[in-house]
DRENDO-1510 file (C-alpha; in Angstrom, 1 decimal, always signed):
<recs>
REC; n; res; u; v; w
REC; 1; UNK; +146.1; +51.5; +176.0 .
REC; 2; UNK; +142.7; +49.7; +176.9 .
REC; 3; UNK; +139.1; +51.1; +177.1 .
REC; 4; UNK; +136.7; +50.8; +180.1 .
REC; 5; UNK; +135.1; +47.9; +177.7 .
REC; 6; UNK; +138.5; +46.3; +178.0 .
REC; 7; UNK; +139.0; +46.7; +173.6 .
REC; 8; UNK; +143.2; +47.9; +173.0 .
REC; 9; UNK; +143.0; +51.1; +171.5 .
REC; 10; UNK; +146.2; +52.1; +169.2 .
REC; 11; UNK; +147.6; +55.1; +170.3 .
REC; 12; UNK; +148.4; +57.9; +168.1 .
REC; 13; UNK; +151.0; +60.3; +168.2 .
REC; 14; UNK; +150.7; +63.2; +166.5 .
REC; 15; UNK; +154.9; +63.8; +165.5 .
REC; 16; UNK; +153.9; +66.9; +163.3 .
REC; 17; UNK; +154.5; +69.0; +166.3 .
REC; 18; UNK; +157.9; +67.0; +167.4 .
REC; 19; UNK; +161.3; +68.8; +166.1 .
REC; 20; UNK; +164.1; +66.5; +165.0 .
REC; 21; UNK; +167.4; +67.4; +167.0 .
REC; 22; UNK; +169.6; +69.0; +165.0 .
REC; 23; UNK; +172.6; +67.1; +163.7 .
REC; 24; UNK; +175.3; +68.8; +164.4 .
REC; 25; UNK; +179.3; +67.5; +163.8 .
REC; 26; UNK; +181.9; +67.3; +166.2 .
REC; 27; UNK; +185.8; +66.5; +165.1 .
REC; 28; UNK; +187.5; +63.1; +166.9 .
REC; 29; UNK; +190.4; +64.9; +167.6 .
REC; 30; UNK; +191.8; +66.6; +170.8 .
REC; 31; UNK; +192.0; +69.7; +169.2 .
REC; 32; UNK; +187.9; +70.3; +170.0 .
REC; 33; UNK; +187.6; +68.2; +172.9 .
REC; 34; UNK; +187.2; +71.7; +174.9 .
REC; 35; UNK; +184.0; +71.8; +173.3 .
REC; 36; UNK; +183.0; +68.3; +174.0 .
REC; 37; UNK; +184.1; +68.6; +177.6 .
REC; 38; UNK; +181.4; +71.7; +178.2 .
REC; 39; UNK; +179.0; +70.2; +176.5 .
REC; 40; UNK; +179.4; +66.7; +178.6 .
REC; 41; UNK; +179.5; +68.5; +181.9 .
REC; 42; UNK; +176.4; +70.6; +181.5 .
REC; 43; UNK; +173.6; +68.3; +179.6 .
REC; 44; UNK; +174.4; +70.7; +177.0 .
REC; 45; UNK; +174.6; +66.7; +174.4 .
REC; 46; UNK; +171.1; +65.8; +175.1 .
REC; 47; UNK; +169.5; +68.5; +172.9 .
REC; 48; UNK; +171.8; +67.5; +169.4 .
REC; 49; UNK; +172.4; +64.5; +167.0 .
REC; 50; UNK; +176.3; +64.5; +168.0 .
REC; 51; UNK; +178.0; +62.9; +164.9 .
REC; 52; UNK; +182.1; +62.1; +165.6 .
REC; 53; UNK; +184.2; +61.7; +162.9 .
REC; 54; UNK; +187.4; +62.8; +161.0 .
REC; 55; UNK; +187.1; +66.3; +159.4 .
REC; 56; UNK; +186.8; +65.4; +155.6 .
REC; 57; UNK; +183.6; +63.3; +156.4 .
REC; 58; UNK; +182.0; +66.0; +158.4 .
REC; 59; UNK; +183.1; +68.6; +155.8 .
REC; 60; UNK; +181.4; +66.1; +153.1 .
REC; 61; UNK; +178.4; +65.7; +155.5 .
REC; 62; UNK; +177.7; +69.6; +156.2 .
REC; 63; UNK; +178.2; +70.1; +152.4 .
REC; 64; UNK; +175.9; +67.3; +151.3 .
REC; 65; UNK; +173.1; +68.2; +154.3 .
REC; 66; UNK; +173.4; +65.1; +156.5 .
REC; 67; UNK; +174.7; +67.6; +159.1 .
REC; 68; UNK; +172.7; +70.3; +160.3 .
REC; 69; UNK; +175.9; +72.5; +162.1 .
REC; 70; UNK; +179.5; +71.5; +162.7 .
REC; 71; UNK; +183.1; +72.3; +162.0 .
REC; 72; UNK; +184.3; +72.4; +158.2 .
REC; 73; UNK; +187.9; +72.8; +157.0 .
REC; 74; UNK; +188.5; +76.8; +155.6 .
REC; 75; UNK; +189.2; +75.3; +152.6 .
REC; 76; UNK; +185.5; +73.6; +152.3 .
REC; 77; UNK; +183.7; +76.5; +153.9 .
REC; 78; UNK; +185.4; +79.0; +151.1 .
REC; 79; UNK; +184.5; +76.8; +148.4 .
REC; 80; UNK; +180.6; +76.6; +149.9 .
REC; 81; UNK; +180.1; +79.7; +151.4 .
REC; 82; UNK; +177.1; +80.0; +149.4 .
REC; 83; UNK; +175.4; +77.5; +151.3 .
REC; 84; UNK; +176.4; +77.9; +154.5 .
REC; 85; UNK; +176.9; +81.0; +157.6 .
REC; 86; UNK; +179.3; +81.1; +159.9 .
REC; 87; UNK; +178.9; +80.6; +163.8 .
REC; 88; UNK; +180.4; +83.9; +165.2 .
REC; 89; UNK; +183.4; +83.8; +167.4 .
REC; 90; UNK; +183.9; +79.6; +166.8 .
REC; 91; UNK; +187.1; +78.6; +164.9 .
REC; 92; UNK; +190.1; +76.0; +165.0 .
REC; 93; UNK; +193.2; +79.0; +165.6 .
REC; 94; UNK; +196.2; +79.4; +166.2 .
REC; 95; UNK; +198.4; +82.9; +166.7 .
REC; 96; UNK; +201.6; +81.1; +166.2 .
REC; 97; UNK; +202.9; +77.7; +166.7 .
REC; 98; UNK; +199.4; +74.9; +166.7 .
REC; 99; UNK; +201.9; +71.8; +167.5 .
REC; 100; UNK; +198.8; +69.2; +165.9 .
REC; 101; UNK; +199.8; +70.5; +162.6 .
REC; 102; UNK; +203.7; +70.1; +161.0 .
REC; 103; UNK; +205.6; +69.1; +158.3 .
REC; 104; UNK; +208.0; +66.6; +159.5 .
REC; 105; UNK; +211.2; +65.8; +157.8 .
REC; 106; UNK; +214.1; +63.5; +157.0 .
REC; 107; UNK; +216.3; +66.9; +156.9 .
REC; 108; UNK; +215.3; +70.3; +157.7 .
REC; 109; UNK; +214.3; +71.9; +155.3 .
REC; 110; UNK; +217.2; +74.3; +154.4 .
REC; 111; UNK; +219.1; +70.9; +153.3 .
REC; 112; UNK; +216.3; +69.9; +151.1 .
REC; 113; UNK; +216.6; +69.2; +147.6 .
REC; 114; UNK; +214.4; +71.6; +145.5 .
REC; 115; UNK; +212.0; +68.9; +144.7 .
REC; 116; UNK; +211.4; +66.5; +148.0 .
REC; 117; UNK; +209.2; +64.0; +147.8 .
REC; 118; UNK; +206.1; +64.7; +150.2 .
REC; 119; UNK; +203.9; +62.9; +152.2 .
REC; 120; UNK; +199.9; +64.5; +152.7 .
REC; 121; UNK; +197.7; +63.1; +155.0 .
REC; 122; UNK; +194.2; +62.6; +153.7 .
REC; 123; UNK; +192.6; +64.1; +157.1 .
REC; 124; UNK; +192.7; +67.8; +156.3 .
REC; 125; UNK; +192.6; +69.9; +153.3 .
REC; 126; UNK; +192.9; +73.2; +154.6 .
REC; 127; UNK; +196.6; +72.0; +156.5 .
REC; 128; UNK; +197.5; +70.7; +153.2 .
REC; 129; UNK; +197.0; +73.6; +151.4 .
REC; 130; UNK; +198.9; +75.7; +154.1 .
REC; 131; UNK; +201.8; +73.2; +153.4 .
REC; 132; UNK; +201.6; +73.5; +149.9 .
REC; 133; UNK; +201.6; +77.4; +149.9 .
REC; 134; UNK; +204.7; +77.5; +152.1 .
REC; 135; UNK; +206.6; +74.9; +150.5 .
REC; 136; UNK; +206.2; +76.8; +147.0 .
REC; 137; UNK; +205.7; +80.3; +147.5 .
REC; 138; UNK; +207.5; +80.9; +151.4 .
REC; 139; UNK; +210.6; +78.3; +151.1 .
REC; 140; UNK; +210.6; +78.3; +147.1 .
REC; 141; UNK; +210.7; +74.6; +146.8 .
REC; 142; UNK; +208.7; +72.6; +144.1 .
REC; 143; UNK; +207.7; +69.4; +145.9 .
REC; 144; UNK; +206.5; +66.1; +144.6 .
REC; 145; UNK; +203.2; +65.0; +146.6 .
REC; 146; UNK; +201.4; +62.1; +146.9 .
REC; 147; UNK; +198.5; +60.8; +149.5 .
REC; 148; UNK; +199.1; +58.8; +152.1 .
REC; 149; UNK; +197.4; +57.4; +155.2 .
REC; 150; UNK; +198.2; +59.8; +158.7 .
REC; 151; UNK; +200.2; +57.9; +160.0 .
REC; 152; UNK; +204.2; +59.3; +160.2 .
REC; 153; UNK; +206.2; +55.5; +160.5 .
REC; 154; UNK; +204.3; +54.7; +156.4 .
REC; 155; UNK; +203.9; +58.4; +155.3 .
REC; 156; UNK; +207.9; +59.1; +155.9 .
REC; 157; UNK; +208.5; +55.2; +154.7 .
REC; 158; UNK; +207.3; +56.7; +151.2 .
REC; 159; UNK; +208.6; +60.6; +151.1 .
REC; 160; UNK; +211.1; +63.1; +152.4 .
REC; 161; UNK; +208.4; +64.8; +154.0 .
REC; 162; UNK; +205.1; +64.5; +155.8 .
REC; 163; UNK; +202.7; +66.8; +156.8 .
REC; 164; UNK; +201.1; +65.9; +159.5 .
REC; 165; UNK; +197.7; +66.8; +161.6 .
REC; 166; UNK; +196.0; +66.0; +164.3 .
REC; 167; UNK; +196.5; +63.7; +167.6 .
REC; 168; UNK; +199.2; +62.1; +165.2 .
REC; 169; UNK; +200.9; +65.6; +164.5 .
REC; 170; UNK; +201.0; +66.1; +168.5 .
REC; 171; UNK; +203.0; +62.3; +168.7 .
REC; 172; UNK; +205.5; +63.5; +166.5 .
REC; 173; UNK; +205.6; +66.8; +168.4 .
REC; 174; UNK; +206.3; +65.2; +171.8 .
REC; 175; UNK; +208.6; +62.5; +171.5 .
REC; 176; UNK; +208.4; +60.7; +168.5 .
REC; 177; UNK; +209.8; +63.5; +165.9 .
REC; 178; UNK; +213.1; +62.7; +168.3 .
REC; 179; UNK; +212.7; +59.2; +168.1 .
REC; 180; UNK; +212.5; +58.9; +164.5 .
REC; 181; UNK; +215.2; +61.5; +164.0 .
REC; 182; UNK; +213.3; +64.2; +162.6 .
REC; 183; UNK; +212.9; +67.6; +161.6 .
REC; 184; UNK; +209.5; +69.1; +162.4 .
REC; 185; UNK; +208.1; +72.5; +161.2 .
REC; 186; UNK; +205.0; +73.5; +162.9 .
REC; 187; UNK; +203.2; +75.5; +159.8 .
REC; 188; UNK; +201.2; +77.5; +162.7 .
REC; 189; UNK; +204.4; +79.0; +163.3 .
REC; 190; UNK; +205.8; +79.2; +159.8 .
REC; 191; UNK; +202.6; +80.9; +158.7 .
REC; 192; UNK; +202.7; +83.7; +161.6 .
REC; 193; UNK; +206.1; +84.3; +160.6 .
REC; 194; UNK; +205.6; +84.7; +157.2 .
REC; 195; UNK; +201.7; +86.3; +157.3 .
REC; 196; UNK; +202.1; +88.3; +161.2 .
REC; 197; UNK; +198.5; +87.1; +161.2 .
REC; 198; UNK; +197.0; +83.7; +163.3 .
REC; 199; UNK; +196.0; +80.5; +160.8 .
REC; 200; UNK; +192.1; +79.8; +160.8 .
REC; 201; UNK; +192.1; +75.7; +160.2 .
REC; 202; UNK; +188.2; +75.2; +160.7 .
REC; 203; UNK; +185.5; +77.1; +161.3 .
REC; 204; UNK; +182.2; +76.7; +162.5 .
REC; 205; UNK; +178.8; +76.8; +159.7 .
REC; 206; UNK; +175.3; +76.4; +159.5 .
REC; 207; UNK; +173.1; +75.3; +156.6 .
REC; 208; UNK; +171.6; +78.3; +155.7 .
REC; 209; UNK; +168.6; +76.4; +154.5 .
REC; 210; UNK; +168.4; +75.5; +158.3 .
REC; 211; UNK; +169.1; +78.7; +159.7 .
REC; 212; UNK; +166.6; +80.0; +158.0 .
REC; 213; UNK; +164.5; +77.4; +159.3 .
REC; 214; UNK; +165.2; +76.9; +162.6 .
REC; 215; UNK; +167.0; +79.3; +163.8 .
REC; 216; UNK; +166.3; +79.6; +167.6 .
REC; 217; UNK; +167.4; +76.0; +167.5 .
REC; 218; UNK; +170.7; +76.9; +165.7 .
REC; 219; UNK; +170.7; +79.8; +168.7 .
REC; 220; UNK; +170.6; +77.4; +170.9 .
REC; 221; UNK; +173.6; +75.8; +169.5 .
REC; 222; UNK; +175.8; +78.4; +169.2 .
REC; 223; UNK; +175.0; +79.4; +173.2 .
REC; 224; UNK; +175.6; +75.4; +174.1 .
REC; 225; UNK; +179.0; +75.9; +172.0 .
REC; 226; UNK; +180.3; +78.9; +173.7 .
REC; 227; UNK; +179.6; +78.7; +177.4 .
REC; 228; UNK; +181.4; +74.6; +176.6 .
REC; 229; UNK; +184.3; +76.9; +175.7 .
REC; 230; UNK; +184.3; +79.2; +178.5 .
REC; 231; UNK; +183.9; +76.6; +180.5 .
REC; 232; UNK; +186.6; +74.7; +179.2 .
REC; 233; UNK; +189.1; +77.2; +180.0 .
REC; 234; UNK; +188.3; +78.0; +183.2 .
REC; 235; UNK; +188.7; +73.9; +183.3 .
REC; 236; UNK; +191.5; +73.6; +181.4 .
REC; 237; UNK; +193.7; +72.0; +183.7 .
REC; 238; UNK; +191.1; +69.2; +184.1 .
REC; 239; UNK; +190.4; +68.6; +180.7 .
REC; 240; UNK; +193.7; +67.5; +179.8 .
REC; 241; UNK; +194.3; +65.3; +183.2 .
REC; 242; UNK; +191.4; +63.7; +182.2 .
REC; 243; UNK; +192.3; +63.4; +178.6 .
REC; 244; UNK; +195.8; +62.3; +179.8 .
REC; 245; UNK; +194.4; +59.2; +181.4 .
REC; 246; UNK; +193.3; +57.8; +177.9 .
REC; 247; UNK; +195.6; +59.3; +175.5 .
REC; 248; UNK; +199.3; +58.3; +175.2 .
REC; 249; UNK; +200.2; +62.8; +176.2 .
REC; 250; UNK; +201.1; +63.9; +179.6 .
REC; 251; UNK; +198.7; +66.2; +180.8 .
REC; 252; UNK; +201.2; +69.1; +181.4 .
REC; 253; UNK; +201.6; +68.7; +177.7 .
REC; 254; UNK; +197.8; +68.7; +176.6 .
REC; 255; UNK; +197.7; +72.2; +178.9 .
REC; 256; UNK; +200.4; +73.7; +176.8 .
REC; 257; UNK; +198.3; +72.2; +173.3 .
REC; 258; UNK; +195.3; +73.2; +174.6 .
REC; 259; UNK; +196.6; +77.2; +175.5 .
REC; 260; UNK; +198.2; +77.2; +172.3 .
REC; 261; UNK; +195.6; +76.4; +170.3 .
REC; 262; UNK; +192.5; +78.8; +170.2 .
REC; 263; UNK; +188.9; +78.0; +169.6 .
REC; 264; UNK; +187.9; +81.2; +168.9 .
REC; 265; UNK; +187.2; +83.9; +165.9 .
REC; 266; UNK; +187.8; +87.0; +166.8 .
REC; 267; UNK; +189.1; +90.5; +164.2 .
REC; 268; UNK; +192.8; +89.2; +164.2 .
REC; 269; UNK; +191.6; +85.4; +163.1 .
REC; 270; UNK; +189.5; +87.0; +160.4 .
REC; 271; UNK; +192.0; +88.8; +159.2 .
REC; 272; UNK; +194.3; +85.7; +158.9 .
REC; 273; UNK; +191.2; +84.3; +156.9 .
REC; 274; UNK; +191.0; +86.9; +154.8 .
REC; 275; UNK; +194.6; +86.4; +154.2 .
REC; 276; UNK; +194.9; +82.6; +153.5 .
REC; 277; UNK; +191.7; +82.7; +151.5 .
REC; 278; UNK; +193.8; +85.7; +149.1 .
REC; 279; UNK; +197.0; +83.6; +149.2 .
REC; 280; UNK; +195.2; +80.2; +147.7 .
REC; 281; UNK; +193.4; +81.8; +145.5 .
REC; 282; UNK; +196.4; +83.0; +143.6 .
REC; 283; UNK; +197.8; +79.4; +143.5 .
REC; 284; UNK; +194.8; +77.2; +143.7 .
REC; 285; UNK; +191.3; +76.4; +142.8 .
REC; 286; UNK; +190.0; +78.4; +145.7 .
REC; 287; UNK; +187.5; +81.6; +145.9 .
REC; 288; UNK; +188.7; +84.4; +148.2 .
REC; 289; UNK; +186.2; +85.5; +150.6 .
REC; 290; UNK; +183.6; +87.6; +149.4 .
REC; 291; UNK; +184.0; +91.5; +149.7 .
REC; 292; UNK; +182.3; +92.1; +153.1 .
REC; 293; UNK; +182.7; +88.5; +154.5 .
REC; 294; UNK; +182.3; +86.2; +155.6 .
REC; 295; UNK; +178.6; +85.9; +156.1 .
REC; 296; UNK; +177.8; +85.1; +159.8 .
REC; 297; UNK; +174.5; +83.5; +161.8 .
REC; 298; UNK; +173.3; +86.5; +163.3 .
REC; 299; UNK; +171.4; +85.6; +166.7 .
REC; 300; UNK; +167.8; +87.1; +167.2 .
</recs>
């Protein structure tokens, strides 16, 4: 900027009065590309930080406060409730089979030794627990684990078993499982049978130091979030042909992932929380939810 006297002047610009986006998480995985999709299609990603990335580093990030809001593995939001709300009627579900998220096997699992050797991915904690607590306490088995990278040609190299999540899961489901001559459980399904009740897998959370905070921004959010998910479904048909044209899935199959899995949180899927959260606590270093919970963002 110049003067009339022709001098530069430095301009000043007074950022006490500018709000940082908020940072908010989003998983690289087809299973929440219905909420990217709505987001894309109405502007709704210009007003956030988006952040991609596998769930363990967004549950680490939301934990640790480089996010703001995102999606967090049951298992991580149980053992931080303390720090964080919910986002009301936002979850990772499924009311039956979830096809992204099975234990593959050499043999079915009726013709399993009583201690197989199993593979776990390293992408999702709350899917390994669920394995875990079927394996033991449902099928009565006690299984050898070890980690290994997601990916089903080395994990079943190494083990009898694999558990499996994710776009890799969904391979296995259509087409490789047959290819590779194996047995696959989808643990959606296994836990409905053995529960009656849908699997939560991720949820939605704030910081409740930034809800507190900010919270006609996190508002915001949460109405961005939704109306991508109505959106989505009304759209569903075009989300997965357009998926389909850069992921190795006919789109008639992403329809049937996409219907089968449910972003959503509604009674049923909190009673399925409840449920899980009960179950692991019994077996593993995990705190059920909290008589009256869980805590939710409540919108002003």
């Amino acid at each position: 900027m110049v003067n009339e006297q022709g001098n530069r002047i430095e301009a000043h610009v007074d950022d006490s009065r500018l709000v940082r986006r908020p940072r908010v998480g989003h998983i690289e995985f087809l299973n929440c590309l219905p909420i990217y999709w709505g987001l894309a299609r109405s502007g709704a990603l210009l007003d956030v930080e988006l952040h991609r990335a596998p769930p363990d580093q967004l549950n680490h990030a939301l934990v640790q406060g480089h996010l703001d809001i995102g999606p967090i593995s049951l298992v991580e939001y149980l053992r931080h409730s303390e720090e964080l709300l919910l986002l009301p009627d936002l979850g990772v579900t499924a009311d039956g089979p979830v096809l992204s998220v099975n234990l593959s096997s050499k043999v079915p699992l009726a013709e399993s030794g009583p201690n197989p050797t199993v593979a776990l991915g390293s992408t999702s904690r709350t899917s390994v627990l669920l394995a875990k607590l079927l394996l033991e306490q449902r099928y009565g088995l006690a299984p050898v684990y070890h980690e290994a990278a997601p990916d089903i040609d080395t994990m079943i190299a190494s083990a009898d078993m694999a558990v499996l999540i994710g776009d890799e899961a969904l391979k296995v489901h259509f087409g490789r499982g047959e290819d590779l001559n194996l047995s696959v459980l989808d643990l959606g399904a296994a836990w409905r049978e053995w529960t009656a009740l849908p699997m939560v897998f991720a949820v939605w959370a704030v910081r409740r130091d930034y809800a507190a905070a900010n919270p006609g921004l996190v508002k915001g959010v949460l109405e961005a979030f939704l109306s991508s998910v109505e959106l989505s479904r009304r759209e569903l048909e075009q989300v997965a042909a357009h998926a389909s044209r850069w992921e190795p899935f006919e789109a008639v199959n992403l329809v049937d992932y996409f219907h089968k899995l449910w972003i959503g949180l509604g009674e049923r899927h909190l009673s399925g929380l409840r449920e899980f959260a009960a179950q692991a606590n019994r077996y593993f270093d995990v705190p059920p939810v909290a008589e009256g919970g869980p805590e939710f963002f409540a919108p002003t």
